[in-house]
C-alpha positions, 0 to 999 in steps of 0.5 A, a space after each residue: 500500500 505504501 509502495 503505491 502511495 509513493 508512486 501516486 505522490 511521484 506521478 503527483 508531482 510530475 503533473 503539477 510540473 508538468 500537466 501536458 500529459 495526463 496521469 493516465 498517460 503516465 500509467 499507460 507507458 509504465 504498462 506499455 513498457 511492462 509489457 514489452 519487457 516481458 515479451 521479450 525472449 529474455 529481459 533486459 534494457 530496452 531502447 526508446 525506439 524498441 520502448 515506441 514499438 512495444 507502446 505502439 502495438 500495446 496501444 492498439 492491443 488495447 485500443 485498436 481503431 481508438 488508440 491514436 484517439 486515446 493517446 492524444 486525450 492523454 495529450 500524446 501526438 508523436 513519439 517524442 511525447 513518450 520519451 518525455 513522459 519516460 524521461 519525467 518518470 525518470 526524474 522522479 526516479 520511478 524508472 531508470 536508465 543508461 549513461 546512452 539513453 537520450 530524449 531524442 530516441 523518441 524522436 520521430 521513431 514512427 509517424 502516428 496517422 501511419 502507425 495507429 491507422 494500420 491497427 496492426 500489432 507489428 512483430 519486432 
């Protein structure tokens, strides 16, 4: 209980910084990031390329023809939003990351109207 908590009061105080995104955004790429790491053959780092891959295909998983709909709710609209929101997260230290981890590994990784308009789970 305390341990979620904390983790509320973290995302709390990444929203009153920064209220761009909404709080279900922040959960939405903890999920997403949960969930490409486990279906990885065996765990470990990923890139934010990978991460914006496995966020695009655990989107429509959830979402399907609403996922572009959902995520610009959230105020997403381009993959480097989820590098913000990831690096946020990181601020707040409730994920990590390697000395060769960059915001703009975000950058541009997919065009979203292509991505989400394909309702397609992409094997990577």
């Amino acid at each position: 209980m305390e341990e979620a908590l904390t983790y509320l009061k973290k995302i709390e105080e990444i929203l009153e910084k920064n209220p761009r995104y909404k709080l279900e955004g922040y959960t939405f790429v903890l999920a997403a990031l949960h969930d490409t790491v486990v279906n990885l053959k065996k765990p470990r780092h990923i890139t934010g390329q990978e991460l914006a891959a496995g966020i695009r295909d655990y989107a429509i998983e959830q979402f399907g023809p609403m996922a572009q709909t959902v995520l610009k709710h959230w105020g997403i609209q381009e993959t480097l939003d989820f590098g913000k929101i990831v690096f946020a997260l990181i601020d707040v230290e409730l994920l990590s990351k390697q000395p060769e981890d960059k915001l703009s590994d975000f950058d541009n990784v997919y065009d979203f109207q292509e991505a989400f308009g394909k309702y397609k789970i992409h094997d990577e």
